[in-house]
N, C-alpha and C positions, 0 to 999 in steps of 0.2 A: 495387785495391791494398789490401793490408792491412798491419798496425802491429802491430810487436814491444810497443813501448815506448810506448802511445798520450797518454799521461801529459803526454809531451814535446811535443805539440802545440799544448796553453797556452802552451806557449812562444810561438809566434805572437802571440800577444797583443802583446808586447813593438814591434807595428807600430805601434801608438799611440804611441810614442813619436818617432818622429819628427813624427809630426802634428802632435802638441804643442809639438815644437821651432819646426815650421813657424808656426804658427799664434799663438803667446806671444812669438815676435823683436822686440824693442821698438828695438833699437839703429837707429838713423840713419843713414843712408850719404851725404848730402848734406855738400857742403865749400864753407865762403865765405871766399876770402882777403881778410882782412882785415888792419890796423896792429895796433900793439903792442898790449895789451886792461889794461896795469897801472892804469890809470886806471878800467876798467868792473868796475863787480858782478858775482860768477860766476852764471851765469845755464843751468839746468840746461834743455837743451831742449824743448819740447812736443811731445808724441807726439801723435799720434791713434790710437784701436785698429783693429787691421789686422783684419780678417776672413777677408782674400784670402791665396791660397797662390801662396807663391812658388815659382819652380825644382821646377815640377812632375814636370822628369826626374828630378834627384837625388830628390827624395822618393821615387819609383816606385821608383828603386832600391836605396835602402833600405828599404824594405818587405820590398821583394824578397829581401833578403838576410840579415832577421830571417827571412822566411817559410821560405827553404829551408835556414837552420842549424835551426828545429825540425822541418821534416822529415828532416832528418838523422839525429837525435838520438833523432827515432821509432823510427827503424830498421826503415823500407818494408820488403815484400816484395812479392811478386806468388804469389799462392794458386797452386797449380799444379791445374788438374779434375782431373788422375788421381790425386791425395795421396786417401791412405783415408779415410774420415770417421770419427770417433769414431759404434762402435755404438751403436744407439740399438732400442729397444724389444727388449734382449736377454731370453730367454725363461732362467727361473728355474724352479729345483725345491728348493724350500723347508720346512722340517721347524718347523711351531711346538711347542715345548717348553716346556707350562706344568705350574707347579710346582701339585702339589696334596696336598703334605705339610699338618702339622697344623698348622703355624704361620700358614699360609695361612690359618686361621679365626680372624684376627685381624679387627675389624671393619674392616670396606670392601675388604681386601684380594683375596676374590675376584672381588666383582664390577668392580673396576678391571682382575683381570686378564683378567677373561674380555672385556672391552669392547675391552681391546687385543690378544685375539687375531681376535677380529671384526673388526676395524680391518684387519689383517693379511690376512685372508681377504678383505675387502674390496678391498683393494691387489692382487690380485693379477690379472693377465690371462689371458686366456681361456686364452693359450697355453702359460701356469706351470702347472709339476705342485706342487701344494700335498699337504701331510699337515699333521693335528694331533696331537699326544701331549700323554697328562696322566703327571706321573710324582711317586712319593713312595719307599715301596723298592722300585718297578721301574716302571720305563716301558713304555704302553700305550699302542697307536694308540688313537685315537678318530676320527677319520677318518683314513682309510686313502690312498695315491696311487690306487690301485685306485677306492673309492667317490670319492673327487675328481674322478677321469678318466672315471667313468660316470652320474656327474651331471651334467642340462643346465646350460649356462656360466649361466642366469637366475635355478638355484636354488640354486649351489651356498652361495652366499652365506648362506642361509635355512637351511641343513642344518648350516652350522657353528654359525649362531644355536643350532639345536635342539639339537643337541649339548652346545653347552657352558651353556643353559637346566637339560638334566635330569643336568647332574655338579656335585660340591661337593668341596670340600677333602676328604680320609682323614684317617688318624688314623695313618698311620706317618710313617715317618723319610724326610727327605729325603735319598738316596742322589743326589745332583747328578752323581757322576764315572760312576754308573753311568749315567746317563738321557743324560747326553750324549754317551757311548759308543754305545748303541743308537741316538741320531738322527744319528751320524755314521753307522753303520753301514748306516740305511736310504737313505741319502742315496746310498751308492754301491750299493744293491741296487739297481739299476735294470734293467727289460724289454726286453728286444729291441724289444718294439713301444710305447716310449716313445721319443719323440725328445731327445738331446742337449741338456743343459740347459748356456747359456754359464757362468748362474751357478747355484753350490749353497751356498744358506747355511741356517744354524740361527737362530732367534728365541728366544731364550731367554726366558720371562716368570717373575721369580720376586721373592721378599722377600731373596734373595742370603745368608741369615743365617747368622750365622759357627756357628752348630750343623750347617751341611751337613756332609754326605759325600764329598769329592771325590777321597781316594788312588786311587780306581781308575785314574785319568788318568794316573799313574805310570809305570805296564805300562802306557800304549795310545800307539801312535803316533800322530798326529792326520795323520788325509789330507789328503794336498796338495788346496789347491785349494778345500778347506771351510770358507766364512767364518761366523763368529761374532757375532751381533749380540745386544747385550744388552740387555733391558727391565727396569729393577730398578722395582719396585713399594714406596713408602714407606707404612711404617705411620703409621694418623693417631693412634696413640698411643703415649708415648715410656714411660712405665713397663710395666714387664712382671716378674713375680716368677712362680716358679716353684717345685713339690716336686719332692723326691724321694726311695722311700721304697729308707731303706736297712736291709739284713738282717744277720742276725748269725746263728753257729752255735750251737745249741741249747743247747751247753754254756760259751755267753759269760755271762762276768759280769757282774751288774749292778749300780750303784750305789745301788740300793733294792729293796724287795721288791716292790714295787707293778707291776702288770704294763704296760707300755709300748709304745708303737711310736716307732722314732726316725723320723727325716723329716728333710732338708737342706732349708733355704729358702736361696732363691740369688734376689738379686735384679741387674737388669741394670743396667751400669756408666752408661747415659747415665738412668736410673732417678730420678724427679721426689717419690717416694713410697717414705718406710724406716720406717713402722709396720704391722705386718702384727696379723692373727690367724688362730692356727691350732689345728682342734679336730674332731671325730667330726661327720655329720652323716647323715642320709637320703637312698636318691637322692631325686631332685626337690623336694627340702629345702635352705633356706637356716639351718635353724636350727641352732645348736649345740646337739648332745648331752652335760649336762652343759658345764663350765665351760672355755674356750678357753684357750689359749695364746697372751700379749701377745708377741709380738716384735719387736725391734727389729733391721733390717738394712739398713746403710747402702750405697750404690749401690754396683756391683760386687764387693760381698761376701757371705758363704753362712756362713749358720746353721745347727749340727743342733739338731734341737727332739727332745725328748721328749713323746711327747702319751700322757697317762694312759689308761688303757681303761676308759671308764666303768662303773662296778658292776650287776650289774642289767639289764643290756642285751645282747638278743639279735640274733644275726644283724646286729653291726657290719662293715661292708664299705669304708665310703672316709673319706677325711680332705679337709675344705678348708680354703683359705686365701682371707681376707677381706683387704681394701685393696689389691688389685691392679687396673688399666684393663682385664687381658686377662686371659677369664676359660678359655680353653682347657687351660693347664697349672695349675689350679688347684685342682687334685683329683689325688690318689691313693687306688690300690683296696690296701687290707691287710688280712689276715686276722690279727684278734687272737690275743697268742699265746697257746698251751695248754701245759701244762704236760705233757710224755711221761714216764711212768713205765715203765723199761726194769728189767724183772727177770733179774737174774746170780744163777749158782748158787755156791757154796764148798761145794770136798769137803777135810772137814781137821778132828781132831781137837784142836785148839789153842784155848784161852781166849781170848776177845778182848780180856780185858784185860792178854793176856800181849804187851808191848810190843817182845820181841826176837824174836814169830814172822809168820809172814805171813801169818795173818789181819787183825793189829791195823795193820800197814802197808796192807793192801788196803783195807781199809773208810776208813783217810782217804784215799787215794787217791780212790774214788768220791765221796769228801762234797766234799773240793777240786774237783773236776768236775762235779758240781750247779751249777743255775742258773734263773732262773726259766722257762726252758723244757725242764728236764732233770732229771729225780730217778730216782735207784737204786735199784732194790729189789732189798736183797741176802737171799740168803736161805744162812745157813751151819749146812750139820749135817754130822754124822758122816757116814763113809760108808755105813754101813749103816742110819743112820737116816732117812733123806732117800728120798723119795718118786720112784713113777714121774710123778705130776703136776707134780711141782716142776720135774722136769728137763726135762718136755716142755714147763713155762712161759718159763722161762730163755731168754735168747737168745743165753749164752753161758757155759761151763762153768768154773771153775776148779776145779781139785782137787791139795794135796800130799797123798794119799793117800789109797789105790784097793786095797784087798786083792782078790782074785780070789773071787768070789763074783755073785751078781744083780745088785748096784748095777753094778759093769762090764761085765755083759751088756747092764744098758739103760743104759748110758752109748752104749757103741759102737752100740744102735739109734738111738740119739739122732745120733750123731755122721754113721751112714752116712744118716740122713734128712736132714743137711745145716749140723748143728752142729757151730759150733766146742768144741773142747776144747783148754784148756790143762792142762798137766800138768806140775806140777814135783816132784818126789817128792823127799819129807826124808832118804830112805835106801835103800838097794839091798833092802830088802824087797819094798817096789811093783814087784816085777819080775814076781811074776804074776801080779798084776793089770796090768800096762802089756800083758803078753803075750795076756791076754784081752782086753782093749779092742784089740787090735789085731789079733785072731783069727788069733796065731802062736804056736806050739810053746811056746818060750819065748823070752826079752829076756836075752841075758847082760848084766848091771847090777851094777858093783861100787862099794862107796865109796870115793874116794882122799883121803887128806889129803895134800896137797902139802909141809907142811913136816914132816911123820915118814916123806915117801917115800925109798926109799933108791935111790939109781941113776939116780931122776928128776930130767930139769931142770923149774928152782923159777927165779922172776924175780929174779936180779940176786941169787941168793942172800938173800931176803927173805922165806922161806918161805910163800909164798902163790902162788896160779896168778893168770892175768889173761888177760883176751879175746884174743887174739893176730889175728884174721884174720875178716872179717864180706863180707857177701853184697850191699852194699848193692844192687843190682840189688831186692831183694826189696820188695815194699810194708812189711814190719815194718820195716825197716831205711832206708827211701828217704828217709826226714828228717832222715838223719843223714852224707849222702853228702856235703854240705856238707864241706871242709876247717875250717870254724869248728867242726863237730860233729862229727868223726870219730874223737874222740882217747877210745877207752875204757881209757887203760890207770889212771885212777884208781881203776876197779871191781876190790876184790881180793878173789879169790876164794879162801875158807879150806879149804873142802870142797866135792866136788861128786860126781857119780856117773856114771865112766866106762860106757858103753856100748861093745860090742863092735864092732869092723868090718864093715860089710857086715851086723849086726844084722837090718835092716829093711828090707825090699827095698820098694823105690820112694823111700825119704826122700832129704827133698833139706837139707843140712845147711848151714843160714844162719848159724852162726859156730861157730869153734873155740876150745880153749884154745888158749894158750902154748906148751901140753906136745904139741898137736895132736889131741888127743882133740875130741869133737862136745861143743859148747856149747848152742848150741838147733838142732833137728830140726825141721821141718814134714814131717808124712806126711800125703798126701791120702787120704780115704776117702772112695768113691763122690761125693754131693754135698758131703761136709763133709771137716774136715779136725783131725789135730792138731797143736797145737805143744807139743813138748816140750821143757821147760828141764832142765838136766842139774845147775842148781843152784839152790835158791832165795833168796829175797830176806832170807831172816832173819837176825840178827847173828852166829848160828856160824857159815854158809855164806859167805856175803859181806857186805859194804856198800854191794850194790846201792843197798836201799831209802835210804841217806842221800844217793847222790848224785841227786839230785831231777833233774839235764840231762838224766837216761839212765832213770832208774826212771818217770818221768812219762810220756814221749814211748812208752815201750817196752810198758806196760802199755796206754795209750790204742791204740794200734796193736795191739794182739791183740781187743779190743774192738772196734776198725773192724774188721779184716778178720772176724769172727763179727757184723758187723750190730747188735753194739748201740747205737752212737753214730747217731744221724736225721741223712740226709742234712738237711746246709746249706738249708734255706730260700732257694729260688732266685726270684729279680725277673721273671718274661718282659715283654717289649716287645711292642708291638703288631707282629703278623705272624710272633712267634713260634713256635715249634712246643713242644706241651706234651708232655711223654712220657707216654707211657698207665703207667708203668711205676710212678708216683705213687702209684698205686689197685689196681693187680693185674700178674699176671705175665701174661708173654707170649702169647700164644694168647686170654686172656678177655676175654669181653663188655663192651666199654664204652660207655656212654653219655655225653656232653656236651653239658650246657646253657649254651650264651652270655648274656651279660647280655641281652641285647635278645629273648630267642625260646625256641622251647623245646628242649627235650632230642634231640640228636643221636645215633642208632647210630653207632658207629664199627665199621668192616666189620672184620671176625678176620681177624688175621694184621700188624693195621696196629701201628706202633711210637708214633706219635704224632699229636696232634689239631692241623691246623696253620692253623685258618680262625681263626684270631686278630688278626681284622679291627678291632677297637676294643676300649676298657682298660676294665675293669670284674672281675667275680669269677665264673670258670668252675667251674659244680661238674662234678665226676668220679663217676662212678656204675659197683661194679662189685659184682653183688650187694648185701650187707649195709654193702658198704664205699662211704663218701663221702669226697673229697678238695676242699679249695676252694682254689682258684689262683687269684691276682694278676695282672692283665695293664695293667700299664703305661703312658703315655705313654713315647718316651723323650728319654732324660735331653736331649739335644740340641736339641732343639726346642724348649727354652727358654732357647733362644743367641740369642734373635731379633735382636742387636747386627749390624748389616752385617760382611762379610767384606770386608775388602781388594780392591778393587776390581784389582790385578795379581795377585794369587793366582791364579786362572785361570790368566793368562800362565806361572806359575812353576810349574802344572801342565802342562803342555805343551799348550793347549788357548790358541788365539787370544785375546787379551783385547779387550777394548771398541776399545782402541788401536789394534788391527789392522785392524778391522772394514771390510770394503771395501763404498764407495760406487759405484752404478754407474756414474750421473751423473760424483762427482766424477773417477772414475777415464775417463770422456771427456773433459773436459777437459782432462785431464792429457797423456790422447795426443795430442789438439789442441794442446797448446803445445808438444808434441815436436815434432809435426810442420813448427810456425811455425818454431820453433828451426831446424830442421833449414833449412827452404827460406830463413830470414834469410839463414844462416851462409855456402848456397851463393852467393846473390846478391849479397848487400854491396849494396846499392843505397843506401846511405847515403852509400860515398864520392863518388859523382858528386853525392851532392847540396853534402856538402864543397867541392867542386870548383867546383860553380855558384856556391857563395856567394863564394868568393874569386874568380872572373870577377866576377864583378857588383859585389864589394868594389873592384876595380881602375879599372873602367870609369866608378863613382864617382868615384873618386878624380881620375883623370882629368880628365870632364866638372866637378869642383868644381873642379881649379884652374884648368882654362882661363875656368871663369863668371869665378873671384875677378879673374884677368888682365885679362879684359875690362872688367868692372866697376872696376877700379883704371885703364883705361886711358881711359874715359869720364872717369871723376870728374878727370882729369887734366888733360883738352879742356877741363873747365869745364863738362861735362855732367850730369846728374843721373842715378839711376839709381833705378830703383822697388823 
């Protein structure tokens, strides 16, 4: 017999009390008739103490009737042998999933996790399909179900040792939602000639830190049936600070002229420690180069630091920071800036110190766009006096005016080798010179003045023209697609120079007047191209140049698109892919040397170098040409702050909570089952039942004792 409720069996206990009633009865049952007693002292009678039990039936049956109200209250059953038994020694196929991101090189934290993944492999029986993955941005068997399943059951144990002996943390990102994707996914890859696993769970072993990766869990449906058990591994150090180095485009501002690298100190919210220093140093060097940088950042807050480029010092490559417990995020690789000198050509006969022509607006334009990573070398002459070396220096041409002659023969060689040419011409003269750089017959090119036209419509009767219709589709025009930035019609155009219809076969024309006539023109030629403005910027033409929202943005974009603005300075992350395109064009020989080793061929035809295994400074080798590139930590991994322990859950991905025990989940079917066989039997109401018989039969056999006993003491007999 077995007990729902075995609790209620104590109850039992409660048979002492009668005992006790039996056994502590001190009262007297003897009677002496005697006279009236008003004359005697009250005199309290003398007991002796009893030892002996009286009315040994009642007592029995009170016992009895405490003993079967708590087995009642148990609520018996009788086990049934054919009820199922909670499984037992169920066979498992189990994915351990340790984290071997960069934060994992915090001190102790691998070798804690690798001890619990051995633990794990230790746990497992002979008849569980085990695997191990190590993952950081991508998950990798390290032992396989395959090598599991053909290793004898005595070494397997010993093979996982080895394993996770000769692995160590990386140096990438912990992508979490993607690694437990892939060990969900191996979980249901399973072989025809593996046998059915009862249960399939994941072991996760990680530092859980809220810089992971986990949207990928988004998009994934988590398979029925795949449980989640979590091993979070604590850091034994609570401060942690971190860089990060941030970039700027070439032609950013700067608040000094002194050359700089910025850097974000970010330190972590439960953070013990907010004095930092941060400054240039060596690898395998702890010393500052030149004089540090004191800063001050208090727990969960982030500082940009400027840190000076010391003078004098070659082949500067990383920056550290001093005062932090964990020294993995404590370095950034940066290449000090240099300063690009980008030469532009001006074809124009205009003074520059003539303030209402567009020379003297172009050249502040370039000096407002300087910076200390960015200077202009303009170089302005006539058209006829201006050199074939100049123009093939240039990386990008401007010209109001082109008479037809040499300079626009090697303009247009210039142009069909791949340069940009702008062309805005002050008057319908440059018509055969536009028509020779563009190697046509001729350009019919007239000047209109909109307010002495007659017949022509003029804006609002204001005798001026104005943009009327733009391309934004186009890269000149794509920064202004914005409805904040769309609105040209403050630009009033006084004069400009009608081109004919259908002029120029292939042009594709990015804005009009008012009137409908072409505004600016782009014509492509072979690898270069021109753009042709139909008016320029000087004060009898319009007031372009004063409205700085349109004259800035418009000029910087003819620049970009002819290549002379340096692409942005870009950060890569470790595992990144670097574009060979840095160092040389497509098809040529490149070499790459990682920090740790030496110079890599890179095979022809390849687009980028992507073994960007750890952070440090990759040079690029292409020919005469050298590139040095930056590789990262990233930024993340110095989140080391735990994640929310239901985050998981709220990615679709079982959380800790769910986590099924096997054990506990037997038992569980075992009290179903109890439940179940109680509810059919009831065998508690008969015990109900007994206790009120046996309550009865008490009662009974007590009054008939008391009857007798009263009818003794009445004879004059005594009674014990």
């Amino acid at each position: 017999m077995s007990f729902l409720t075995p609790f209620f069996l104590f109850g039992a206990l409660a048979i002492a009390a009668p005992l006790i009633y039996h056994l502590i009865k001190r009262t007297t049952r003897e009677r002496t008739i005697f006279s009236s007693l008003m004359f005697l002292l009250p005199s309290p009678p003398r007991l002796s103490r009893k030892n002996k039990l009286e009315d040994l039936l009642l007592l029995l049956l009170r016992c009895l009737a405490l003993a079967l109200l708590a087995f009642g209250f148990s609520r018996p059953f009788v086990r049934s042998t054919a009820a199922v038994e909670a499984p037992t020694g169920q066979t498992r196929r189990v994915v351990v999933l340790v984290d071997r991101s960069a934060s994992m090189r915090r001190a102790g934290m691998w070798a804690e996790a690798s001890d619990r993944a051995l633990a794990q492999a230790r746990g497992a029986s002979p008849a569980d399909q085990f695997a191990l993955y190590g993952f950081s941005t991508q998950a990798t068997p390290l032992v396989s179900f395959e090598e599991w399943r053909n290793t004898p059951v005595s070494a397997r144990t010993d093979k996982v040792a080895a394993v996770l002996g000769a692995t160590a943390p990386e140096w990438g990102s912990t992508r979490l939602g993607a690694a437990l994707i892939t060990a969900a996914e191996a979980l249901a890859d399973a072989t025809k000639d593996e046998p059915a696993a009862a249960i399939r769970q994941i072991v996760l072993i990680s530092d859980l830190q809220s810089g992971a990766e986990i949207s990928a869990l988004q998009s994934f449906d988590w398979p029925k049936g795949v449980q989640l058990k979590i091993e979070s591994i604590k850091a034994k150090n609570v401060t942690n600070a971190g860089l990060q180095l941030l970039v700027e485009a070439p032609d950013a501002e700067a608040a000094s002229t002194t050359a700089a690298v910025r850097v974000r100190l970010t330190n972590a919210a439960d953070s013990l420690k907010d004095q930092f220093q941060v400054g240039w140093t060596r690898p395998g060097s702890e010393t500052f180069i030149g004089k540090p940088v004191d800063q001050y950042v208090p727990a969960g807050q982030a500082r940009v630091v400027n840190v000076p480029v010391p003078e004098g010092q070659a082949d500067l490559q990383q920056i550290t920071l001093k005062g932090d417990d964990e020294a993995f995020d404590n370095v950034v690789y940066a290449v000090p800036p240099e300063k690009q000198q980008v030469p532009i050509a001006y074809l124009g006969s205009e003074l520059p110190t003539a303030i209402t022509q567009p020379l003297y607006f172009f050249r502040n334009f370039l000096k407002g766009r300087e910076g200390p990573r960015l200077a202009f070398d303009l170089t302005a002459r006539a058209p006829g006096a201006v050199s074939a070396a100049e123009l093939l220096a240039a990386k990008v041409i401007f010209a109001t005016e082109l008479p037809a002659g040499a300079t626009a023969e090697e303009l247009r060689r210039q142009m069909l080798a791949g340069k940009t040419v702008v062309f805005a011409p002050t008057s319908a003269a440059a018509a055969a010179g536009l028509a020779q750089l563009l190697g046509l017959p001729s350009v019919p090119l007239t000047d209109v003045n909109p307010s002495a036209a007659t017949g022509a419509r003029v804006s609002a009767g204001s005798g001026y023209a104005m943009i009327g219709e733009i391309d934004f589709r186009h890269p000149l025009f794509a920064e202004f697609a914005d409805p904040l930035y769309s609105d040209f019609t403050k630009i009033n155009i006084s004069k400009y120079r009608r081109l004919g219809a259908d002029a120029i076969p292939g042009a594709r024309i990015l804005a009009r007047f008012d009137q409908g006539d072409p505004a600016v023109v782009e014509v492509p030629a072979a690898s270069g191209r021109l753009i042709l403005m139909l008016t320029t910027w000087s004060r009898e033409d319009s007031n372009l140049a004063q409205i700085i929202s349109k004259f800035v943005p418009l000029l910087y974009g003819m620049l970009d698109l002819g290549g002379a603005i340096p692409a942005q300075v870009v950060q890569y992350s470790v595992n990144d892919p670097i574009p060979l395109a840095l160092v040389a064009p497509a098809g040529e020989a490149v070499s790459v040397a990682p920090p740790d080793g030496p110079a890599e061929a890179v095979a022809a035809g390849t687009a980028t170098f992507a073994r960007t295994r750890q952070p440090g400074i990759y040079r690029l080798t292409a020919g005469a040409r050298t590139a040095r590139v930056s590789v990262n930590l990233d930024v993340a991994e110095s989140r080391t702050s735990p994640m929310p322990m239901d985050l998981l859950e709220r990615y679709g991905a079982p959380g800790e909570a769910k986590t099924v025990d096997a054990t506990r989940e037997s038992k569980r079917e075992a009290l179903l089952q109890s439940n179940e066989a109680e509810g059919r039997q009831k065998l508690w109401r008969w015990f109900i039942v007994g206790t009120l018989l046996v309550l009865l039969i008490e009662t009974a056999i007590a009054g008939w004792t008391a009857r007798r006993n009263a009818a003794t003491v009445s004879t004059g007999g005594t009674t014990s």
